[in-house]
C-alpha angles and dihedrals in degrees: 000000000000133000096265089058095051088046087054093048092049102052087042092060094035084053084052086052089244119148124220144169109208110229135181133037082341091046092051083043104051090040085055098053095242155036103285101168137005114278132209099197136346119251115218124181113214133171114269078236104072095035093109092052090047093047091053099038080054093044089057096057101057106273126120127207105251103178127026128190106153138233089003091065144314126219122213123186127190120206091272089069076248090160120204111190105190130199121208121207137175110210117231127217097280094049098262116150100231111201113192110218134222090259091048103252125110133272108195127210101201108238088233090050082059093064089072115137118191137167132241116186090339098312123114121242150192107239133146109276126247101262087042079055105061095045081055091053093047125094098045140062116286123234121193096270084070102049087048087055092042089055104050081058101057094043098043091038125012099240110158103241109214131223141330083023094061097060101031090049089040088061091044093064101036083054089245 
């Protein structure tokens, strides 16, 4: 997935009037201001309300859904292998994204991490902010892709990274 597809998947989406905050590798990435690592897919966070409208505007333009596990995520693929792994949330009265997760309980999204602008090839865009970033990457084992992330977010902006980043991240850096 490079920067010109997701260009591309974003624009799509804003023309169709959906809102969305970009999250994940892409997220870091754009809130770093580049490309900083390969990326497989793109993650994007809607609202469960406009799924359905996701799902057909990229179904228009060529992608098919591959994985389904509504209402946690869905996962649409066009010919290319170009991989959109979208996260539905319903928003709460205080403005929260609430993700429900495969095991039933809530993922939030904080209403203020969902204020995040980052840049992809120059445009702006809507993405999770840093601090946003690192609770979505808590509560399972890290690969390298997230330390990379995690990373990019403690250098760029001197978020304290918890366990078990710090200290992975920490070795990482002392060479142990």
């Amino acid at each position: 997935m490079q920067a010109q597809d997701v260009l591309e998947i974003v624009n799509q989406l804003e023309k169709a009037r959906v809102v969305i905050w970009l999250d994940g590798g892409w997220g870091v990435d754009a809130l770093v201001g580049r490309q900083t690592r390969p990326h497989g897919d793109v993650d994007v966070v809607i609202s469960l309300d406009q799924a359905r409208f996701v799902e057909e505007t990229l179904r228009s333009a060529g992608y098919v859904v591959t994985e389904d596990e509504r209402p946690t995520r869905f996962v649409m693929r066009d010919s290319q292998g170009r991989t959109i792994d979208c996260h539905p949330v319903t928003f709460d009265q205080q403005g929260d994204g609430i993700q429900q997760l495969p095991d039933g309980t809530d993922f939030h999204y904080p209403r203020e991490g969902l204020a995040g602008i980052g840049h992809v090839e120059g445009q702006v865009i809507r993405c999770i902010t840093a601090r946003a970033q690192v609770l979505c990457h808590l509560g399972y084992e890290p690969d390298e892709k997230d330390l990379h992330d995690m990373q990019q977010l403690r250098e760029h902006f001197q978020v304290d990274v918890p366990e078990p980043y710090s200290q992975l991240l920490n070795e990482r850096s002392t060479g142990h």
